[in-house]
C-alpha positions, 0 to 999 in steps of 0.5 A: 811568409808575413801573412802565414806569421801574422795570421799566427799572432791573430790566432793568439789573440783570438784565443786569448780574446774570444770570450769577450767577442760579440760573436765568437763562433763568427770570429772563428768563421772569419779566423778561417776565412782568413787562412783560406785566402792566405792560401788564395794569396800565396798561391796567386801571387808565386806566379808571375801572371797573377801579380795583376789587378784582379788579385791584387784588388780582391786581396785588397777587398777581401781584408778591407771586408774583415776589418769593417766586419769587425765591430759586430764581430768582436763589439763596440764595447769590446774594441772600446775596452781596448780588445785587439781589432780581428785583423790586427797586423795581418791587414798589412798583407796587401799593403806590402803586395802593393808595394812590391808590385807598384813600387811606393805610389801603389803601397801608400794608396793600399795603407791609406785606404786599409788604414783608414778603414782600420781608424773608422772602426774605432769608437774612440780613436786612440793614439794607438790606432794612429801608431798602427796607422803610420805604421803601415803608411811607413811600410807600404813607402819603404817596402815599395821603395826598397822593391823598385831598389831590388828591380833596378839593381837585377836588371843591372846585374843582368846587364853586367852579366851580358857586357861581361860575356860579351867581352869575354867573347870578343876577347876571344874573337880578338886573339883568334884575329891577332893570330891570323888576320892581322898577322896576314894584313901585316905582310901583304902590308910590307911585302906590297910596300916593296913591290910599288905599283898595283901591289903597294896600292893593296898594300895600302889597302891591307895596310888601312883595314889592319888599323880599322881592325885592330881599331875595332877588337882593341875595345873590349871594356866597359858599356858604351856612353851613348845614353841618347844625351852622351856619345862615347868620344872615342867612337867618333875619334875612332873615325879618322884612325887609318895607315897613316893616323893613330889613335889612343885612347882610354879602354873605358868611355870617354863620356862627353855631351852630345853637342861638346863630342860632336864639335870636338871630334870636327875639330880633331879632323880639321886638325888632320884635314891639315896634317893630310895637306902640309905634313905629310898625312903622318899623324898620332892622336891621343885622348886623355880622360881627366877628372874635369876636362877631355883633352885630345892631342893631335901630333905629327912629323910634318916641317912644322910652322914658321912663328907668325905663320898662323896670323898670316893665314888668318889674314889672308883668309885662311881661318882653318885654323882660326875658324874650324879648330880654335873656334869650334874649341873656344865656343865650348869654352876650351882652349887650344895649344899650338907647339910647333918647331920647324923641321920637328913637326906641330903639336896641337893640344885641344881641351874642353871641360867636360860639361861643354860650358 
């Protein structure tokens, strides 16, 4: 559409100019040229395949070839007298074709070159000349940049677009479950319960794979964190929700770096790790999302910890506590609470700024 509007504007000027060319039938030669390789171009550039080198650089060449023809078309003394250049805006054609294709880099490399060949034809160079000059540098830069804007954002759209099908398949998917398998899980869950033995072993079973299910269709929101430099704390806490262990967590990603996700998520094990052994192996965790830091509270029903019970492991070389959670929180500069009652059960409350520093 620019070439087809711009080689209009030509087309004026030629008319308005054309008695005061060097060689006018020459110039209407050209004027023809120029519509045919509109078309060239426009055919060329609709398909996909042809937004190549070959084009690109012929196109390049081709308007580079009309503007040094241009002083023994239109004269010297003409374009000295402030006649137009033959070319006019329509040399900017390729400028944005460049652009489009390579982004910005590509759009400065065809202004610079087309410009500067627009500038070696003049005798003198007036302000003007420069205008147009910085004019087509100011296109090529922004017509690349907003390109590779446009780029980026349809394949975001397109991503959108996937994640949005997705969940709505798995919503599907989660309903159909609910509404049968789980429900099936359940029962054989409590009916094996009552009946001990091999069948309260399967119970416990039905009872472990329930969780891990529900686990795994309750996720039906947002992309996941893992980026290469992130992980999703939420998949790795994930991990150690059975039977016995619940765990909430935010519908959307708990993005933490890779080495903060990872130290945190050995910390809330070894905090089950001791759940397993001295409260029973009940245990609810609890992730919580804020704006600075991530905190992740792991609760249980247990007997609790006598006061000074914790120094007096530490002593005796007993460093879970000290060593495995409180440790691994503090090197990513955190902090653990400990609130314990005995006979009401522990509380341990681990939280890390969200940069791990």
């Amino acid at each position: 559409m620019f070439r087809f509007a711009s080689l209009g504007y030509v087309g004026v000027l030629v008319l308005r100019d054309g008695g005061e060319y060097a060689h006018p039938v020459a110039a209407g030669a050209v004027l023809l040229g120029m519509l045919a390789w509109s078309g060239v171009t426009a055919a060329g550039y609709r398909r996909p395949a042809g937004r190549r080198w070959p084009l690109l650089l012929a196109d390049l060449g081709v308007v580079l070839a009309i503007i040094l023809a241009t002083p023994w078309v239109v004269g010297r003394p003409a374009l000295a007298a402030g006649v137009p250049v033959l070319t006019s805006a329509w040399l900017a054609g390729p400028v944005l074709a460049w652009a489009v294709s390579g982004g910005r880099r590509r759009g400065t490399v065809a202004a610079l070159v087309l410009g500067g060949a627009d500038l070696a034809t003049r005798d003198p160079i007036k302000p003007s000349a420069f205008t147009g000059a910085i004019l087509l540098l100011l296109a090529g830069v922004v017509v690349g940049h907003v390109a590779r804007l446009a780029v980026t954002a349809e394949a975001r759209l397109q991503r959108a677009v996937e994640l949005e099908a997705a969940t709505r398949e798995r919503e599907r998917l989660a309903r159909d479950i609910h509404d049968s398998v789980l429900q099936v899980l359940a029962l054989v869950q409590r009916r094996g319960a009552r009946l001990g033995g091999e069948a309260g072993e399967l119970a416990r079973l039905a009872g472990e794979q329930e969780v891990a299910l529900r686990a795994l269709i309750g996720r039906a929101g947002g992309p996941p964190a893992d980026d290469g430099d992130a992980r999703d704390l939420r998949d790795l806490i994930d991990r150690y929700a059975s039977a016995a262990v619940e765990v909430a967590a935010p519908a959307t990603p708990v993005p933490l770096p890779r080495r903060v996700a990872g130290e945190l998520a050995a910390a809330v094990g070894a905090a089950l790790d001791n759940v397993a052994r001295h409260a029973g192996g009940r245990a609810w965790v609890l992730i919580e999302d804020e704006e600075e830091t991530v905190t992740v509270s792991v609760r249980d029903e247990g007997p609790g910890i006598a006061e000074g019970r914790l120094a007096e492991a530490a002593a005796q070389g007993r460093l879970g506590v000290a060593q495995s959670i409180r440790g691994r929180v503090a090197d990513l500069g955190g902090e653990v609470r400990i609130v314990s009652t005995p006979g009401a059960g522990t509380e341990i409350e681990l939280s890390v700024p969200r940069s791990g520093r």
